[in-house]
C-alpha positions as CSV (number, residue, x, y, z in Angstrom):
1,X,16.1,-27.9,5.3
2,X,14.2,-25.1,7.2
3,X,11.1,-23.6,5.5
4,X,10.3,-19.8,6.4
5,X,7.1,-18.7,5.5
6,X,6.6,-14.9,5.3
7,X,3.6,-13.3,5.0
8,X,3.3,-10.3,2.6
9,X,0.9,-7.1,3.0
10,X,0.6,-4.2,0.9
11,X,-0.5,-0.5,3.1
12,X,-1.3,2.4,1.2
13,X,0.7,5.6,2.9
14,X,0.3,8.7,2.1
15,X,4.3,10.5,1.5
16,X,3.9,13.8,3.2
17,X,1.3,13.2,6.4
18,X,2.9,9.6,6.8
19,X,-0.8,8.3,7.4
20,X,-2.2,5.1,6.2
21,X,-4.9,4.8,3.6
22,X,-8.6,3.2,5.7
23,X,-11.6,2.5,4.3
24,X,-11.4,5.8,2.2
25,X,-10.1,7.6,4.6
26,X,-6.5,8.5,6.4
27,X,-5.5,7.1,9.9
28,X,-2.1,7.5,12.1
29,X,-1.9,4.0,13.1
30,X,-0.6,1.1,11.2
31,X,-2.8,-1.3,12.8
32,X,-5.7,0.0,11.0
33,X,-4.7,0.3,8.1
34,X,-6.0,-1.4,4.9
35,X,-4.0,-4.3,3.9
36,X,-4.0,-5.3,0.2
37,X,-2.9,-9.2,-0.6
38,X,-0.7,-7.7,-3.7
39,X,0.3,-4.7,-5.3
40,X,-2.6,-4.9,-7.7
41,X,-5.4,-4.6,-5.3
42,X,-3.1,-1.9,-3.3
43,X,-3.1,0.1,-7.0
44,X,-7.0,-0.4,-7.1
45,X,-7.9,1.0,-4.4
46,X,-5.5,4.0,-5.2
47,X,-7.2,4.5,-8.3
48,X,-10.8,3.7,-6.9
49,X,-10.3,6.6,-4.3
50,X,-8.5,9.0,-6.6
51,X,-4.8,9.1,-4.2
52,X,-2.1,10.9,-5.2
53,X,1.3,11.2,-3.4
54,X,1.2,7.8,-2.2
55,X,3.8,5.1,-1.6
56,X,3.0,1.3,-1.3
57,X,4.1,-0.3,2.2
58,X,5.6,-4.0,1.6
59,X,5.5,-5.3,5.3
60,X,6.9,-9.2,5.3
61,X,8.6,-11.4,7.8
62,X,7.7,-14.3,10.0
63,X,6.6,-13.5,13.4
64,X,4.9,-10.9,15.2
65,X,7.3,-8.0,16.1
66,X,10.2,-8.8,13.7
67,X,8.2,-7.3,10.7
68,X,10.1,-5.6,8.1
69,X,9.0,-2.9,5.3
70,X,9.9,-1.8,2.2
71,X,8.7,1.6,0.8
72,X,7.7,1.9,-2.9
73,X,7.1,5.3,-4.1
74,X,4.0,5.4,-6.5
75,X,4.8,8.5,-8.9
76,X,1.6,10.3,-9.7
77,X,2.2,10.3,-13.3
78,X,1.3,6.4,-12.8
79,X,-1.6,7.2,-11.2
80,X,-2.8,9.6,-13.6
81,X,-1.8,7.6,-16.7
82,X,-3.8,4.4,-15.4
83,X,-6.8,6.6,-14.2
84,X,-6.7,7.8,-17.8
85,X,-6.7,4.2,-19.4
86,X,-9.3,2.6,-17.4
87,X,-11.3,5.4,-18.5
88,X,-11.1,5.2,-22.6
């Protein structure tokens, strides 16, 4: 039996620039980007900085260089809807 152990990251991305949420802030590069250890930190911080047009990044795999994403789009009307709960 062979145990594969992937490791899974959450980015924030913004859809139209393609740039990766930072620290509060939007960079080109991957490598700096934020990583979140699950969808419900990544949300957070989306709410936390107020991002809108964003999709969530799902990078996974098991070495260095074969790392594989999958893009899932956030709709705003999320965003806004959980804003507004956390608030009443």
């Amino acid at each position: 039996m062979v145990l594969i152990l992937w490791r899974l990251n959450y980015l924030v991305q913004n859809v139209k620039t393609r740039e990766y949420f930072h620290q509060g802030w939007w960079t080109e590069e991957p490598s700096l980007a934020d990583i979140f250890q699950d969808a419900g930190e990544a949300m957070a911080a989306c709410l936390q900085h107020h991002l809108a047009e964003v999709e969530l990044i799902l990078q996974f795999g098991s070495e260095t260089g074969r790392i594989q994403t999958m893009h899932l789009h956030v709709p705003d009307q999320l965003l806004r809807s959980l804003s507004r709960s956390l608030n009443d």
